[in-house]
MARVO-377617 format. One record per residue (C-alpha): x negated, y negated, z; residue number from 1. Coordinates in steps of 0.1 Angstrom, whole numbers, plus 5000, padded with zeros to 4 digits. Each point is the difference from the previous one (the first is absolute). Layout:
N
X / Y / Z / NUM
...
//
This chain:
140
7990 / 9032 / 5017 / 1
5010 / 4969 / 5017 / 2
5005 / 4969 / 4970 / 3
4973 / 4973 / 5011 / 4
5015 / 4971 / 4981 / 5
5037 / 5005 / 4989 / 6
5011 / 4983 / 4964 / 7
5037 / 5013 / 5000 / 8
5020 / 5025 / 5016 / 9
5033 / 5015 / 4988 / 10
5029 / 5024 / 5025 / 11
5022 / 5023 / 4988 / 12
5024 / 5025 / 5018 / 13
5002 / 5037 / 5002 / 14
5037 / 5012 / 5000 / 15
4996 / 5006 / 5038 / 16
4994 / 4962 / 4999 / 17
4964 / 4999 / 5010 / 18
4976 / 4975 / 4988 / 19
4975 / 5008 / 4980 / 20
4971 / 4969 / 4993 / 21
4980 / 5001 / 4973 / 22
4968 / 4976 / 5007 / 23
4975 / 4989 / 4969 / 24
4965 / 4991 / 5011 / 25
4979 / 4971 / 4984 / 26
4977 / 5018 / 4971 / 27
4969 / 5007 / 5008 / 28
4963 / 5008 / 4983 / 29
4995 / 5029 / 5007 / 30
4967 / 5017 / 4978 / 31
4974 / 4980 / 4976 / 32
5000 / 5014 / 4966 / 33
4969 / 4984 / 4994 / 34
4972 / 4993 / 5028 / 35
4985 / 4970 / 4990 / 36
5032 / 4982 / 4994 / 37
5015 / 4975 / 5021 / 38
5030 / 4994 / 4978 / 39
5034 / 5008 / 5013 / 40
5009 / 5016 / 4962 / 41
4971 / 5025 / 5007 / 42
5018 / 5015 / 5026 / 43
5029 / 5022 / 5009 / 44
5030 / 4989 / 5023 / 45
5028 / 5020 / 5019 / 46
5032 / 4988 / 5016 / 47
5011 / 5018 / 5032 / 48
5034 / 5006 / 5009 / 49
5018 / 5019 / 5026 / 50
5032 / 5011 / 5005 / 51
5020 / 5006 / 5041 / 52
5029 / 5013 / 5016 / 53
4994 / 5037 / 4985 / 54
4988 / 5028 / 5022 / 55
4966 / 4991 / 4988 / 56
4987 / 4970 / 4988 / 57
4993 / 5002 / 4963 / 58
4963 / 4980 / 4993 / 59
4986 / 4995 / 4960 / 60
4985 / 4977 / 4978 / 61
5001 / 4989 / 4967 / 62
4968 / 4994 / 4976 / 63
4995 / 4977 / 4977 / 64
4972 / 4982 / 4978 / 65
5008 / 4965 / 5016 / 66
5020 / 4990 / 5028 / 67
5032 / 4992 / 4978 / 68
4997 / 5038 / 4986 / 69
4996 / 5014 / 5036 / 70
5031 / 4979 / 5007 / 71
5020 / 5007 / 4970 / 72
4993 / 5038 / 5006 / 73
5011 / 4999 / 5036 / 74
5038 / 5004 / 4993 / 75
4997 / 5029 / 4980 / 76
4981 / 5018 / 5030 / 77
5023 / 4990 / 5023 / 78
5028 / 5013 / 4979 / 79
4982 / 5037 / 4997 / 80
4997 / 4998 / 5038 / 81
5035 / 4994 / 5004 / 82
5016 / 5024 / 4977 / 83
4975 / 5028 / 5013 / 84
5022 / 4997 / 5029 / 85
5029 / 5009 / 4985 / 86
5015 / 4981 / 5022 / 87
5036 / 4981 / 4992 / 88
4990 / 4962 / 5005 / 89
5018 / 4969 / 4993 / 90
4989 / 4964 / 4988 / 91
5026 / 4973 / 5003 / 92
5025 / 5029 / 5007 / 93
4996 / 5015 / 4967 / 94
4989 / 5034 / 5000 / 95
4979 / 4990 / 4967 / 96
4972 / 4992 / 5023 / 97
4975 / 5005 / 4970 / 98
5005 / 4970 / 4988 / 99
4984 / 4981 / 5026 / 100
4969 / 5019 / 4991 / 101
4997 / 4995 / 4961 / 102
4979 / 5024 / 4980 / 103
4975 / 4984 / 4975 / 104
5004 / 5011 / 4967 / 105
4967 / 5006 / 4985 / 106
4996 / 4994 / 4965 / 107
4961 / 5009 / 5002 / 108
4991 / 4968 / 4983 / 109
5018 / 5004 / 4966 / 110
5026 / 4972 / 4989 / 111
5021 / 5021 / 4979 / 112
5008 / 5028 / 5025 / 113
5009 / 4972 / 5031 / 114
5024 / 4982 / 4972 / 115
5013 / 5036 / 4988 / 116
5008 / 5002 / 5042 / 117
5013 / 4969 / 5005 / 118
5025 / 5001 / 4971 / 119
5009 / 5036 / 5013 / 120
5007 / 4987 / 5032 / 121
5019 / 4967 / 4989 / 122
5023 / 5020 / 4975 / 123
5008 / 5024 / 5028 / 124
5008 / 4971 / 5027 / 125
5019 / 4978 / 4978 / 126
5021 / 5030 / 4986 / 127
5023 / 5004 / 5028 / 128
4993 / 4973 / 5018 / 129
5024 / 4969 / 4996 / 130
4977 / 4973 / 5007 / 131
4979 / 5010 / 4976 / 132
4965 / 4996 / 5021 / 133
4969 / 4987 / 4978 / 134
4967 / 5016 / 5004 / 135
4971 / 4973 / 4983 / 136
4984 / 5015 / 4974 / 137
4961 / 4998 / 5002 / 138
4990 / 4974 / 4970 / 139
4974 / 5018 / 4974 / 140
//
């Protein structure tokens, strides 16, 4: 799949030192979920990506009920692609390429189970890390 209109782009290295270019797509409509609609909100959206300097290209997409969804969603595909590789990549040579490719952490729409992860995650960052990083809170 060759990426039409480019919005970012990303490299990182295999231990061999070859590049490897991740390309995102501009989101896209891509199905109507209802046929007399002409509203953008009525209809579904993807976000190509692909990723070079593999053996073999690697080509997805990810879906989403808006564009901002589609895009949002995108990093977590291209993460899956990557690691499917099992491949050893680097990012900013740090082996921890992951983090370039942030999971989302769903909280399937309730409050109390995103703030229940968030304080999780802040008490484990902040206890062995000496600049104490501060994750915001979401406000109730």
């Amino acid at each position: 799949m060759s990426i039409n209109q480019p919005i970012a782009s990303r490299q990182l290295l295999t231990e061999d030192g070859n590049v490897i270019t991740v390309t995102i797509g501009q989101p896209e409509i891509v199905a109507d979920n209802a046929a007399d609609s002409i509203a953008d909100s009525d209809k579904d959206w993807s976000c190509p990506f692909t990723i070079t300097g593999f053996a073999t290209d690697i080509d997805g997409q990810a879906y989403g009920v808006d564009a901002l969804q589609a895009v949002q969603l995108v990093s977590s595909a291209i993460r899956q692609a990557l690691e499917k590789t099992n491949e050893t990549l680097y990012w900013h040579e740090n082996a921890f390429w992951q983090a370039g490719f942030p999971y989302l952490i769903e909280s399937f729409g309730d409050a109390n189970i995103e703030s229940e992860i968030l304080l999780e995650m802040h008490q484990r960052l902040t206890k062995n890390n000496p600049l104490n990083v501060s994750l915001n809170k979401p406000s109730k």
